[in-house]
C-alpha positions as CSV (number, residue, x, y, z in Angstrom):
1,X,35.3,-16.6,-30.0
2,X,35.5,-15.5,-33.8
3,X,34.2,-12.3,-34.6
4,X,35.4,-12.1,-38.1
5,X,32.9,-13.9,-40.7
6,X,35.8,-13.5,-43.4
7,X,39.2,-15.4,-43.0
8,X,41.3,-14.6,-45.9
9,X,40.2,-11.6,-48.4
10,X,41.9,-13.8,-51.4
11,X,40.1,-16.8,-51.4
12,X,36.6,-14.6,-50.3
13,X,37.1,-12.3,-53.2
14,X,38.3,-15.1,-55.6
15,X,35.1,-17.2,-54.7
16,X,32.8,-14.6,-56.5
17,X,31.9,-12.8,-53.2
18,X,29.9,-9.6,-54.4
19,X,29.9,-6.7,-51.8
20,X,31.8,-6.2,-48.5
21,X,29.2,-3.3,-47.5
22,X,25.8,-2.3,-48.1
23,X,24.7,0.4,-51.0
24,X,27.9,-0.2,-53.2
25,X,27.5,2.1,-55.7
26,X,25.7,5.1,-54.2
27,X,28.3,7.2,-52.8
28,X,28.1,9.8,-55.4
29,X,23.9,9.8,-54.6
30,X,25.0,10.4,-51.1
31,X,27.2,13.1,-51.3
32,X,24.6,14.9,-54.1
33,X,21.9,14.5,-51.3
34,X,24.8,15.9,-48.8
35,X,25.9,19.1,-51.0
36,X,21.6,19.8,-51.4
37,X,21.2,20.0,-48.1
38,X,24.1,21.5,-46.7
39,X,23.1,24.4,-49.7
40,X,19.8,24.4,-48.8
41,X,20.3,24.9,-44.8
42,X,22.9,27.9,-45.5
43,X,20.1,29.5,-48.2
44,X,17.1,29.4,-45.2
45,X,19.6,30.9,-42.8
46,X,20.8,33.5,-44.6
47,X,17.0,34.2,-45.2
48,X,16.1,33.9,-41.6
49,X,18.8,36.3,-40.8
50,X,18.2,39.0,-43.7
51,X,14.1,39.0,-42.1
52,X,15.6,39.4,-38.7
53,X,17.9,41.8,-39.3
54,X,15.1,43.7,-41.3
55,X,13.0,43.4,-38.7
56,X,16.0,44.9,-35.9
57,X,16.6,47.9,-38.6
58,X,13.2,48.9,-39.0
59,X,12.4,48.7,-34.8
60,X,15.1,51.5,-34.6
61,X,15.4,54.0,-37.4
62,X,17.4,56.4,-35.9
63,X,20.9,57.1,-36.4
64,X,22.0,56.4,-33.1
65,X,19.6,53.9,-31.8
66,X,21.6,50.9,-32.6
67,X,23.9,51.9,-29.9
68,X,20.5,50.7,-27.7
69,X,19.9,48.0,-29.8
70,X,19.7,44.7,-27.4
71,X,19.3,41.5,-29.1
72,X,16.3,38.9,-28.0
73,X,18.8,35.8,-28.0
């Protein structure tokens, strides 16, 4: 049983055989898309933590009530 479709690279390539894999050409549009997101995810966290950690700051005002601060994880 062959599972290979190509037998020899030379003669596939020297035949006029285009692309080996799909989306030739696009890497740099996919690693654009990747950098977005990945800066997009760390710019919503960093907001969800700032609101959170408002929120913790302004539940206990006091000097010393963060040493009774207990988190809601």
């Amino acid at each position: 049983m062959d599972i290979a479709t190509v037998q020899n690279w030379v003669e596939t390539m020297e035949s006029g055989q285009g692309q080996i894999y799909p989306y030739v050409g696009t890497e740099m549009w996919w690693l654009v898309l990747a950098i977005v997101i990945w800066l997009v995810w760390h710019v919503v966290t960093g907001i969800s933590e700032t609101e959170e950690h408002e929120e913790v700051r302004n539940r206990a005002p006091g000097s010393n009530d963060h040493k009774s601060n207990i988190t809601n994880w």
